[in-house]
C-alpha positions as CSV (number, residue, x, y, z in Angstrom):
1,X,-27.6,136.4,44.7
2,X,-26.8,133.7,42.0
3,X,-29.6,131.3,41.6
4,X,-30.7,128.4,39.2
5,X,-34.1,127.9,37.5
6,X,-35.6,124.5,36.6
7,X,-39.1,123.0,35.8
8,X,-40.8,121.3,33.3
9,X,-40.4,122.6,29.8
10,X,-42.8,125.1,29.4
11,X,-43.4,126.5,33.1
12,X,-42.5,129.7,32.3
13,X,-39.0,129.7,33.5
14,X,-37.9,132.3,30.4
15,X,-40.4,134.5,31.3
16,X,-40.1,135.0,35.3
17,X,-35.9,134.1,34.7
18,X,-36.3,138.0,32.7
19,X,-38.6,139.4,35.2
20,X,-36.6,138.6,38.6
21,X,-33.1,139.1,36.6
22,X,-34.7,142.9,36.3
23,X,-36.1,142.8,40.0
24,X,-32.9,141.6,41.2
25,X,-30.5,143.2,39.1
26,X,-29.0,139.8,38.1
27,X,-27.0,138.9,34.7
28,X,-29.6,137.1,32.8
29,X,-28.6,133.7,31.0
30,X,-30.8,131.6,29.2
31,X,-28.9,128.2,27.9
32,X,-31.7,127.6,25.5
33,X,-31.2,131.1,23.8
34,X,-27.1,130.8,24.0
35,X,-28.0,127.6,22.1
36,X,-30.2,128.8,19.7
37,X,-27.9,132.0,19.1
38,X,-25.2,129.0,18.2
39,X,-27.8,127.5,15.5
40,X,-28.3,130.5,14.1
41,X,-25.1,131.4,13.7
42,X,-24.6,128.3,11.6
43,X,-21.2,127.3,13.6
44,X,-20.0,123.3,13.4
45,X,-21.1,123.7,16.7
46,X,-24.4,125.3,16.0
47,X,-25.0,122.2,13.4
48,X,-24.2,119.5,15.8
49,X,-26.5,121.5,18.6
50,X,-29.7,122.0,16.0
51,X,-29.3,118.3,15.3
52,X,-29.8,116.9,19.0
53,X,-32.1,119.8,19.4
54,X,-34.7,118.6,16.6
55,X,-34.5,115.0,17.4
56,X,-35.7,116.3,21.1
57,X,-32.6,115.3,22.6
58,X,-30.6,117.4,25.3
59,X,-27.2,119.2,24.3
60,X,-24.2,117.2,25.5
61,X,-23.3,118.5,29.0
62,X,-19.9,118.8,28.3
63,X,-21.1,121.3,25.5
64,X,-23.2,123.0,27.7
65,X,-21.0,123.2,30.5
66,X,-17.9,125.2,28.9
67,X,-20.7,127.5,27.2
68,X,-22.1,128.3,31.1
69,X,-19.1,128.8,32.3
70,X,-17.7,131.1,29.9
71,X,-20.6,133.3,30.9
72,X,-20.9,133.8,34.0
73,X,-16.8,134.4,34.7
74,X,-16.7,137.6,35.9
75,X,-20.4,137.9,37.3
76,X,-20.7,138.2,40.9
77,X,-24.6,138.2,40.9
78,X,-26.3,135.9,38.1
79,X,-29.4,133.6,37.2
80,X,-29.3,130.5,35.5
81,X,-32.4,130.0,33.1
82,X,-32.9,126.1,31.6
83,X,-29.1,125.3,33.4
84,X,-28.3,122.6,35.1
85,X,-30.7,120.0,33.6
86,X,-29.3,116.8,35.0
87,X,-27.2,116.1,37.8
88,X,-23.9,116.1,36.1
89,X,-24.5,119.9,35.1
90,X,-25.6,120.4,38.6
91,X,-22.2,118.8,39.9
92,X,-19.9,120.5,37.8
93,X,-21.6,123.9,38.3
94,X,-21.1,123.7,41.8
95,X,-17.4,122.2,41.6
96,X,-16.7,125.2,38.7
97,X,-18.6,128.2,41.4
98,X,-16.4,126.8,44.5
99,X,-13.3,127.6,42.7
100,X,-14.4,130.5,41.8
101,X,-15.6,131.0,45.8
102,X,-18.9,132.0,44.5
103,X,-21.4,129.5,46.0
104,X,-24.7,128.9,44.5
105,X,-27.3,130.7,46.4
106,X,-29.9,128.5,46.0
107,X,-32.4,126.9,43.6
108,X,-36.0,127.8,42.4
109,X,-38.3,125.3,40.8
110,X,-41.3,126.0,38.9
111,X,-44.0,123.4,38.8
112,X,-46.9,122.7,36.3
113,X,-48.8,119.5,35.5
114,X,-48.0,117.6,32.1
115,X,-51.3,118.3,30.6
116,X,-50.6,121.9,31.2
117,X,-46.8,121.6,29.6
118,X,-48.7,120.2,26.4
119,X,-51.3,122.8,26.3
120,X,-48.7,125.5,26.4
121,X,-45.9,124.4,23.9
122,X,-48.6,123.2,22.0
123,X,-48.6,125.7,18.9
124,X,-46.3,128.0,20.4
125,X,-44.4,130.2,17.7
126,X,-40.7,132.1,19.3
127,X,-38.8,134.6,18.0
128,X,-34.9,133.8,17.3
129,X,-33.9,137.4,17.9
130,X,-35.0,138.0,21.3
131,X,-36.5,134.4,22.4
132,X,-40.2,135.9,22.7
133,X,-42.7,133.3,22.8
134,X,-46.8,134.0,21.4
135,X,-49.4,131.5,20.9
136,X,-51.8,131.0,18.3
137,X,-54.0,132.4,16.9
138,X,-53.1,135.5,18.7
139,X,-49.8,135.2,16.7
140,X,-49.4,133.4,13.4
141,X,-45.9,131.8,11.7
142,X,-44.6,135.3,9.8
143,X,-45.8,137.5,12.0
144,X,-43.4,140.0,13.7
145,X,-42.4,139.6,17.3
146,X,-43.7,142.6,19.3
147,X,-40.8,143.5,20.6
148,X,-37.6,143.5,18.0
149,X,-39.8,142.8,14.5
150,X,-38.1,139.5,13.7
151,X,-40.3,137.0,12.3
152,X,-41.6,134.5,14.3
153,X,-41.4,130.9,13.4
154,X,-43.0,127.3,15.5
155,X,-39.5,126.0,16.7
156,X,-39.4,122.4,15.6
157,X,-39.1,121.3,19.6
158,X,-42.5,122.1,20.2
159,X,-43.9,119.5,17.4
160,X,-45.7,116.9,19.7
161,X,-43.9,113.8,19.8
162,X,-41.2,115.9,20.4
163,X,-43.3,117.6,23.0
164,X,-43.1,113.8,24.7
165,X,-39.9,113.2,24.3
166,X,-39.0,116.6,26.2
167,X,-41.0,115.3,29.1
168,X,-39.5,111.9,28.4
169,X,-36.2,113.3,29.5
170,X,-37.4,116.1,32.3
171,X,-38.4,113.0,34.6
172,X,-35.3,110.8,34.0
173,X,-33.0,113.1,34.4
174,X,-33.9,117.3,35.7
175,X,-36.5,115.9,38.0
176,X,-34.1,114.4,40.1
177,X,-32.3,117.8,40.5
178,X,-35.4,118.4,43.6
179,X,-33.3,116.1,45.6
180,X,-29.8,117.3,44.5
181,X,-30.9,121.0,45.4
182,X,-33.3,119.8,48.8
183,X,-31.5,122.1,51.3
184,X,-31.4,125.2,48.4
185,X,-34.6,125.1,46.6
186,X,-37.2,126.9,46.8
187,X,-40.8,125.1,45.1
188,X,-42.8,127.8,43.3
189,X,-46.3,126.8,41.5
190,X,-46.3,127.8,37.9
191,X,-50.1,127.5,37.7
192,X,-51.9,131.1,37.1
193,X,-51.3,134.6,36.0
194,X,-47.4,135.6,34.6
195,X,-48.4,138.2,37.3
196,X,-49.5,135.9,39.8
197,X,-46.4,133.4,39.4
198,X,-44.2,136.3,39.7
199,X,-45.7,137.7,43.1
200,X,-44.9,134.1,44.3
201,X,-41.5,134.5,43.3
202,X,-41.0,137.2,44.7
203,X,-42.0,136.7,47.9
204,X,-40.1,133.7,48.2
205,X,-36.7,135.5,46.5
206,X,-36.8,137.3,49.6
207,X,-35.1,135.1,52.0
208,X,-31.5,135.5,49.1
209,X,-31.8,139.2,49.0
């Protein structure tokens, strides 16, 4: 199975991305933690990404691409969390999977109004270590993540006009990824429980297995 996952920002993807990766036995990759691992690591490149990242803006695809790619070689079975986000990415992951004459199984798509995107990122404090995610007040900035002890911090994305501008970009360009992927997706409500989302998941994984 090597899959994709795409929504809105906040729908979850992270979270169900780790929980089916487990399920399904599939090498986990989240773009937005690669990313973030680059920050943090304070590389040229990591500069150049936290710039783009704090103005709201998406990581050049080009960027992103070669980071993808890199991964994956040498997985057979793999899922995609936050990757492709426009159509360009889409294309070229495709193109880069064909030569490697592993074909993308299909896509999953995780939906959630924008009121409830706002409501979720709203506040939301992350850990850089491990990419956990709390909300306040049931976790504060300098607490420690409850699963590796780092710190926690409110990532500088999830400030509200930035909030906007995320969205801003998710409809002119990752929305149109529905159409791209029409024949391979799979349209999964984010709307509930973690649990509940995932038993809908799951169910509809089931066709790949």
């Amino acid at each position: 199975m090597r899959i994709v996952f795409f929504g809105p920002p906040g729908s979850g993807k992270g979270t169900q991305a780790e929980r089916m990766s487990k399920r399904y036995n599939l090498h986990h990759l989240s773009t937005g933690l690669l990313l973030r691992e680059e920050i943090n690591n304070n590389s040229e490149l990591g500069k150049r990404i936290r710039k783009i990242v704090e103005s709201g803006h998406l990581v050049d695809d080009e960027i992103v691409n070669e980071e993808v790619f890199s991964k994956v070689k040498g997985y057979d079975r793999f899922l995609l969390d936050g990757y492709p986000r426009n159509l360009i990415q889409a294309e070229g992951l495709d193109d880069y999977l064909e030569k490697e004459k592993k074909p993308l199984s299909g896509a999953i798509f995780i939906t959630i109004p924008d009121a409830e995107v706002i409501e979720r990122l709203s506040g939301r404090l992350t850990c850089s270590q491990c990419g956990f995610t709390g909300k306040q007040p049931l976790q504060n900035p300098g607490d420690e993540c409850p699963r590796c002890g780092t710190i926690l911090v409110e990532r500088n994305d999830d400030r509200m006009e930035v909030i906007e501008q995320r969205l801003v970009h998710y409809y002119n360009f990752t929305k149109h990824l529905e159409k791209y992927y029409h024949d391979r997706l799979l349209n999964i409500d984010g709307m509930g429980t973690v649990d509940q989302v995932t038993l809908r998941l799951e169910e509809a994984l089931s066709i790949w297995e």
